[in-house]
Backbone as XML, in Angstrom:
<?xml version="1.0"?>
<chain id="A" units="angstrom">
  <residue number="1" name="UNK">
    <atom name="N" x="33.439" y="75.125" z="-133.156"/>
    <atom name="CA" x="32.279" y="75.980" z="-133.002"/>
    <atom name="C" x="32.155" y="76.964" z="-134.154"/>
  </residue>
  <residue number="2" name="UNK">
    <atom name="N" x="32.788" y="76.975" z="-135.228"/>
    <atom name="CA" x="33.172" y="77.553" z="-136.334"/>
    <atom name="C" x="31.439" y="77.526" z="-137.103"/>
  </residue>
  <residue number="3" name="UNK">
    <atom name="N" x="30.897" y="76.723" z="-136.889"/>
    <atom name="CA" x="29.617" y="76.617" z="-137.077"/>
    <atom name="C" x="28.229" y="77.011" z="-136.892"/>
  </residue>
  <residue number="4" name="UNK">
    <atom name="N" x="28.906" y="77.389" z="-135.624"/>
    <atom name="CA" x="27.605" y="77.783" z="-134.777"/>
    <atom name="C" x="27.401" y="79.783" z="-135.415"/>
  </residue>
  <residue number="5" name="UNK">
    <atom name="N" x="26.177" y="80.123" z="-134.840"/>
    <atom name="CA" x="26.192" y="81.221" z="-134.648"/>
    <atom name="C" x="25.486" y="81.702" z="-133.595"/>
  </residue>
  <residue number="6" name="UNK">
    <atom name="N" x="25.714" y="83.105" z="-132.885"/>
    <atom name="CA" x="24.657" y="83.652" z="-132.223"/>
    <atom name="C" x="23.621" y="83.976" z="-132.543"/>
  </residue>
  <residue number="7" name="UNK">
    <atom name="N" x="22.931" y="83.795" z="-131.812"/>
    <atom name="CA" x="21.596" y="84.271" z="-132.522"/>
    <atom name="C" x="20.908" y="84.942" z="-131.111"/>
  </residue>
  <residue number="8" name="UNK">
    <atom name="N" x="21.235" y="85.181" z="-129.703"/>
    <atom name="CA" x="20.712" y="85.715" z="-128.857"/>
    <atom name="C" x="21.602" y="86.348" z="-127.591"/>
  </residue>
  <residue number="9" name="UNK">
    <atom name="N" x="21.328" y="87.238" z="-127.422"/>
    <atom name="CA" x="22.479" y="88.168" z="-126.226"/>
    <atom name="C" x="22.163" y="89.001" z="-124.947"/>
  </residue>
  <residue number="10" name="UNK">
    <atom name="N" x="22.339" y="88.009" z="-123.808"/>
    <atom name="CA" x="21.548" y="88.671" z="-122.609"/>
    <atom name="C" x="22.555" y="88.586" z="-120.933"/>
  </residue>
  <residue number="11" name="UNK">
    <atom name="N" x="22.283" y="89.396" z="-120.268"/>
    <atom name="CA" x="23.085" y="89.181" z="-119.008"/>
    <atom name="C" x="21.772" y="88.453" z="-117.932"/>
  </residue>
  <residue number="12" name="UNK">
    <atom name="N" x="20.859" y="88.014" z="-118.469"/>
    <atom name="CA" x="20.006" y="87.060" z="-117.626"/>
    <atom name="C" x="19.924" y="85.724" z="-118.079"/>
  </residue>
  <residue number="13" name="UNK">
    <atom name="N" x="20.366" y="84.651" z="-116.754"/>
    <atom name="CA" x="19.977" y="83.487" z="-117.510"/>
    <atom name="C" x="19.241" y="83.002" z="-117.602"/>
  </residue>
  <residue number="14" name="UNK">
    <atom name="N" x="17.877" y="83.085" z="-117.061"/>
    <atom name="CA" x="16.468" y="82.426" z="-117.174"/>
    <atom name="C" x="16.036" y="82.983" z="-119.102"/>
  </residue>
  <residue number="15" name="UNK">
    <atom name="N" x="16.089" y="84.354" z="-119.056"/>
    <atom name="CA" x="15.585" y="84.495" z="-120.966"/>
    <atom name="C" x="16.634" y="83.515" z="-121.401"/>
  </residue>
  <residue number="16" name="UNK">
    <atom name="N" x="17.947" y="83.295" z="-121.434"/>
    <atom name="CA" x="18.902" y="82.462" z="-122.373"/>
    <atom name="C" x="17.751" y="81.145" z="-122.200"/>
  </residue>
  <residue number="17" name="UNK">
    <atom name="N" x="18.015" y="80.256" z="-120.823"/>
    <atom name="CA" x="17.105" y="79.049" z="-121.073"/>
    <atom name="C" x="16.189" y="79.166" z="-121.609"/>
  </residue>
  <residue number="18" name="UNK">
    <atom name="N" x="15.142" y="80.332" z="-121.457"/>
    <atom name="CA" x="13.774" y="80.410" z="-122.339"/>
    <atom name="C" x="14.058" y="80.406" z="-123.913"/>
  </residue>
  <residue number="19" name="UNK">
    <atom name="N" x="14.672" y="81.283" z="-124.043"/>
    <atom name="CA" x="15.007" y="80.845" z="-125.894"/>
    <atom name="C" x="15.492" y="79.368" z="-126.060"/>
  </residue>
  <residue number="20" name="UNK">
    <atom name="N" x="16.600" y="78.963" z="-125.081"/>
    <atom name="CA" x="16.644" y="77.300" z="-125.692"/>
    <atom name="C" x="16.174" y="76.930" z="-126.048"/>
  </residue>
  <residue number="21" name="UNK">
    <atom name="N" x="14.893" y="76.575" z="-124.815"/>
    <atom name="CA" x="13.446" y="76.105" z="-124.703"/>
    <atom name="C" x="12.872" y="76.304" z="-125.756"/>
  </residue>
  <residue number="22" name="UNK">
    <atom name="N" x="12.430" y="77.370" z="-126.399"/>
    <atom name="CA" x="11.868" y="77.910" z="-127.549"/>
    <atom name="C" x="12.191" y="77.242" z="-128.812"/>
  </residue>
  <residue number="23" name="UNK">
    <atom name="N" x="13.271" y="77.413" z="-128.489"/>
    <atom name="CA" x="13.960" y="76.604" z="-130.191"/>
    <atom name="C" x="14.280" y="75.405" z="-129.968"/>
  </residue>
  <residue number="24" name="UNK">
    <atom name="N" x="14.086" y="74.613" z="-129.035"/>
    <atom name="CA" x="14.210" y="73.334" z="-128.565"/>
    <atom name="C" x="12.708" y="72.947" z="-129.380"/>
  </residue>
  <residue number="25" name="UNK">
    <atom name="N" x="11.652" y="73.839" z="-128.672"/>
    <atom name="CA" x="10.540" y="73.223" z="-129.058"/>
    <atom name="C" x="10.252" y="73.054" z="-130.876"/>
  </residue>
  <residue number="26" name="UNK">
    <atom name="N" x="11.060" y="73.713" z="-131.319"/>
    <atom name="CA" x="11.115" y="74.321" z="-132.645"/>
    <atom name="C" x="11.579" y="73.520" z="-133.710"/>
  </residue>
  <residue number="27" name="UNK">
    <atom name="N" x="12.489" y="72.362" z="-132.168"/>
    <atom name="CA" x="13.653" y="71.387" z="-133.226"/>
    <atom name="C" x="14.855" y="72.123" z="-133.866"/>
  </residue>
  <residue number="28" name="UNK">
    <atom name="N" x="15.447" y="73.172" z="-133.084"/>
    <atom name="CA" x="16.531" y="73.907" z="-133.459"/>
    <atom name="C" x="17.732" y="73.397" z="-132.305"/>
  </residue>
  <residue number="29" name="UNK">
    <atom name="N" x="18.390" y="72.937" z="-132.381"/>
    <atom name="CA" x="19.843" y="72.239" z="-131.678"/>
    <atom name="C" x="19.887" y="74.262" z="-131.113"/>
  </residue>
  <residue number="30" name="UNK">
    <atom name="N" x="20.544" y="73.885" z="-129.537"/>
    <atom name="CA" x="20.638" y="75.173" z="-129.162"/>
    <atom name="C" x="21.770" y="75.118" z="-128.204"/>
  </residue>
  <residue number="31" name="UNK">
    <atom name="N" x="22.633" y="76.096" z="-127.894"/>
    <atom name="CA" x="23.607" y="75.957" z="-126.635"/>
    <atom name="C" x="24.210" y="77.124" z="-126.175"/>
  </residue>
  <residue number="32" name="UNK">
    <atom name="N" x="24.225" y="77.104" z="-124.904"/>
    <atom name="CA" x="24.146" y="78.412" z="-124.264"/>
    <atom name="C" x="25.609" y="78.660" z="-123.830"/>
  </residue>
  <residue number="33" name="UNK">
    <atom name="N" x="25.923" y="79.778" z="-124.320"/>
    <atom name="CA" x="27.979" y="79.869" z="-123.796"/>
    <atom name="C" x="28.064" y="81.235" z="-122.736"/>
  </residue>
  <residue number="34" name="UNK">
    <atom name="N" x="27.840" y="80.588" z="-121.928"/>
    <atom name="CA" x="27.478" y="81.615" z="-120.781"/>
    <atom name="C" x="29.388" y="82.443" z="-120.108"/>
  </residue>
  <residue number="35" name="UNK">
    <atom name="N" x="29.401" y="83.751" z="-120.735"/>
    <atom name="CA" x="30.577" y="84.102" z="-120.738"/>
    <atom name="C" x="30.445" y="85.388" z="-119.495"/>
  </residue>
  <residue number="36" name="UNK">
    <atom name="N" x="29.731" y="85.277" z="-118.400"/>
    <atom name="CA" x="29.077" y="86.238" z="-117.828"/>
    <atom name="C" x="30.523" y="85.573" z="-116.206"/>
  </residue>
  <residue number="37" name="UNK">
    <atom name="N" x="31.219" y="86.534" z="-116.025"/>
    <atom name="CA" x="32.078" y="86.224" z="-114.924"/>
    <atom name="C" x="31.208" y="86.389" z="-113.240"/>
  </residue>
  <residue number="38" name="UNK">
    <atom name="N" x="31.259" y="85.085" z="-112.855"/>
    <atom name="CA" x="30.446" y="85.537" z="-111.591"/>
    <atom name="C" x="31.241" y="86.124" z="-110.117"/>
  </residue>
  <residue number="39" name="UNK">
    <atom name="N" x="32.357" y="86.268" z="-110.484"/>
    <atom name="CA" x="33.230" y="86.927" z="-109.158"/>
    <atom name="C" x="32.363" y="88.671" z="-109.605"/>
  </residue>
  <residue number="40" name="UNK">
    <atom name="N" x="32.150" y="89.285" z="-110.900"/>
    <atom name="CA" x="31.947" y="90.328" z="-110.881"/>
    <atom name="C" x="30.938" y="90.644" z="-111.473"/>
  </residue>
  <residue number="41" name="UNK">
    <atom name="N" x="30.084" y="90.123" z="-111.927"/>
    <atom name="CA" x="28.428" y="90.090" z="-112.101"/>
    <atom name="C" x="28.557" y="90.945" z="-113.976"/>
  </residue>
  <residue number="42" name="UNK">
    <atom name="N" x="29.511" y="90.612" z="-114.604"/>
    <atom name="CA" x="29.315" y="91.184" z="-115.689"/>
    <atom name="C" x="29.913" y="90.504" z="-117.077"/>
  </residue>
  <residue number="43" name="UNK">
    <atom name="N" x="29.434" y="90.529" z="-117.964"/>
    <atom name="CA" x="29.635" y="89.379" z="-119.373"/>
    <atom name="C" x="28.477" y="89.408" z="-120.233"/>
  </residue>
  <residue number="44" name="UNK">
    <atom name="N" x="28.157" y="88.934" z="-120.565"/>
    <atom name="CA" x="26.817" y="88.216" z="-121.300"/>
    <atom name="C" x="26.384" y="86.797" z="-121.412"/>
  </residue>
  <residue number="45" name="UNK">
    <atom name="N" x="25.671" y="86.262" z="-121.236"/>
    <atom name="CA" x="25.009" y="84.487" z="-122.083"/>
    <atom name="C" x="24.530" y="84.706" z="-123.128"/>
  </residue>
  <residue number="46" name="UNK">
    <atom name="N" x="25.391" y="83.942" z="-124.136"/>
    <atom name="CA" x="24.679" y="83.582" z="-125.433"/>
    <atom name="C" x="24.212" y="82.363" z="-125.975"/>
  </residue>
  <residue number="47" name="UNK">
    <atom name="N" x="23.100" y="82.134" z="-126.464"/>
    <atom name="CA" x="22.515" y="81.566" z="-127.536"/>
    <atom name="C" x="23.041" y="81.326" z="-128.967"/>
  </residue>
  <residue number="48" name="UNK">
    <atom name="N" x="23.798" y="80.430" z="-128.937"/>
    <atom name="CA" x="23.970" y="79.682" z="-130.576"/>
    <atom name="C" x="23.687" y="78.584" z="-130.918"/>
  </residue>
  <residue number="49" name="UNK">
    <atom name="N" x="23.355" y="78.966" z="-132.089"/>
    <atom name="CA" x="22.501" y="77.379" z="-133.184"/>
    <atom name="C" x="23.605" y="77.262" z="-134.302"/>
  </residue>
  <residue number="50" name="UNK">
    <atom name="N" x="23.420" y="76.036" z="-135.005"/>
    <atom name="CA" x="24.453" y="76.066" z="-136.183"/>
    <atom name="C" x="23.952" y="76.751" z="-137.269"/>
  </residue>
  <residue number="51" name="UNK">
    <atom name="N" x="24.751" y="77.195" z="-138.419"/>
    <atom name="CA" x="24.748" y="78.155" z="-139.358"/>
    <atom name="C" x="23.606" y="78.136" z="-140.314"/>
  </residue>
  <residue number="52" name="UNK">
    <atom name="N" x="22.847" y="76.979" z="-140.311"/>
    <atom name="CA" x="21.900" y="76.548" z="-140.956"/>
    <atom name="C" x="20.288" y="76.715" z="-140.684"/>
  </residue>
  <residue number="53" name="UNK">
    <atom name="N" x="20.377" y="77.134" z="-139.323"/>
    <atom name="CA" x="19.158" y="77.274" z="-138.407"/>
    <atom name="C" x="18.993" y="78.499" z="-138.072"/>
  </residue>
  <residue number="54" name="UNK">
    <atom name="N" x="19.991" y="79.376" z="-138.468"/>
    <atom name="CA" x="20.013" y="81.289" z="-138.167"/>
    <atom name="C" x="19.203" y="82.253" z="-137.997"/>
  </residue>
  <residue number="55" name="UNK">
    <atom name="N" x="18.773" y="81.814" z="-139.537"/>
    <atom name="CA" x="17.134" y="82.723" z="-139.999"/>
    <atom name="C" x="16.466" y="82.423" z="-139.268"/>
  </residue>
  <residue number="56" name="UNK">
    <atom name="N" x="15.716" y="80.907" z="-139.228"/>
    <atom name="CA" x="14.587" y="80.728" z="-138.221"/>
    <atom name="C" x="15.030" y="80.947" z="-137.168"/>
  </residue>
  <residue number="57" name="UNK">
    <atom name="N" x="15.796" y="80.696" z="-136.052"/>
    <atom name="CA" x="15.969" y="80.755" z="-135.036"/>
    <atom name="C" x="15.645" y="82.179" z="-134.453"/>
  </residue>
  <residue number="58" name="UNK">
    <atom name="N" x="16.039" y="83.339" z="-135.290"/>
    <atom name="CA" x="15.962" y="84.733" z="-135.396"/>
    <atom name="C" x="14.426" y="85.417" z="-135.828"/>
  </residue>
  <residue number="59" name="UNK">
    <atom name="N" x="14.399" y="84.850" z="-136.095"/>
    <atom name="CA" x="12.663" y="84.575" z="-136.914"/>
    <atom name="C" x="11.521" y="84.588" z="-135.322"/>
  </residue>
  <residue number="60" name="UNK">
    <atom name="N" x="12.021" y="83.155" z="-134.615"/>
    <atom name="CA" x="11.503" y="82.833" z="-133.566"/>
    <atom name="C" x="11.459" y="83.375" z="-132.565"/>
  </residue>
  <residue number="61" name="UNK">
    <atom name="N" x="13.178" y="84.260" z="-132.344"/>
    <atom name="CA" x="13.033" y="84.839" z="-130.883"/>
    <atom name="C" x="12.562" y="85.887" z="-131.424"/>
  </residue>
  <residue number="62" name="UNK">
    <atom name="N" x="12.868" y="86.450" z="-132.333"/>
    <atom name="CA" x="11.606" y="87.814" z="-132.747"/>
    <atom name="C" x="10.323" y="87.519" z="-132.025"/>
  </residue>
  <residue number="63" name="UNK">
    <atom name="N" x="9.876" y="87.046" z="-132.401"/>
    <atom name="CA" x="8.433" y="87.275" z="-131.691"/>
    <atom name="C" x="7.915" y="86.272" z="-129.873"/>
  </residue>
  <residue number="64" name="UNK">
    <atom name="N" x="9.262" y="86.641" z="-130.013"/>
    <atom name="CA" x="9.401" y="86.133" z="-128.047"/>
    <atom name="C" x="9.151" y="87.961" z="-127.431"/>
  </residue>
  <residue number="65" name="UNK">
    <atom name="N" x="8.435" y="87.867" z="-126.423"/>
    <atom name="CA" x="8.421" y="88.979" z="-125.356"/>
    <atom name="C" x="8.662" y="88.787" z="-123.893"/>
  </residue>
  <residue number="66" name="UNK">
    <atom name="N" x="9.545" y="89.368" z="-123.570"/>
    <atom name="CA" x="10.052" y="89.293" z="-122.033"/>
    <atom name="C" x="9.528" y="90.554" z="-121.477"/>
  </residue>
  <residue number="67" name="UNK">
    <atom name="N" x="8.732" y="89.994" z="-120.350"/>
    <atom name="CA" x="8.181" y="91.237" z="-119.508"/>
    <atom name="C" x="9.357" y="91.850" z="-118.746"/>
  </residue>
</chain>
């Protein structure tokens, strides 16, 4: 995974799938490393793409809005 990077950081998982989605649609390889412990409701899910797709990917969820 030396490859990958984050590119998104949230304790909800519906926005993580929505960015997938996003950069799925985008043609950006996406995968979600959901490090959020559920015995105690606290962690984060992240969003990483490989090292090559960074900018755009960052580019993209920029102009994502979550109500």
């Amino acid at each position: 995974m030396s490859n990958w990077q984050s590119v998104f950081k949230t304790n909800l998982a519906h926005q993580a799938e929505i960015v997938k989605s996003v950069l799925k649609d985008a043609d950006i390889q996406a995968i979600i490393l959901n490090q959020k412990d559920s015995s105690y409701l606290f962690g984060l899910i992240e969003v990483k793409v490989e090292n090559e797709h960074t900018m755009k990917a960052l580019k993209i969820i920029g102009d994502l809005e979550f109500a």
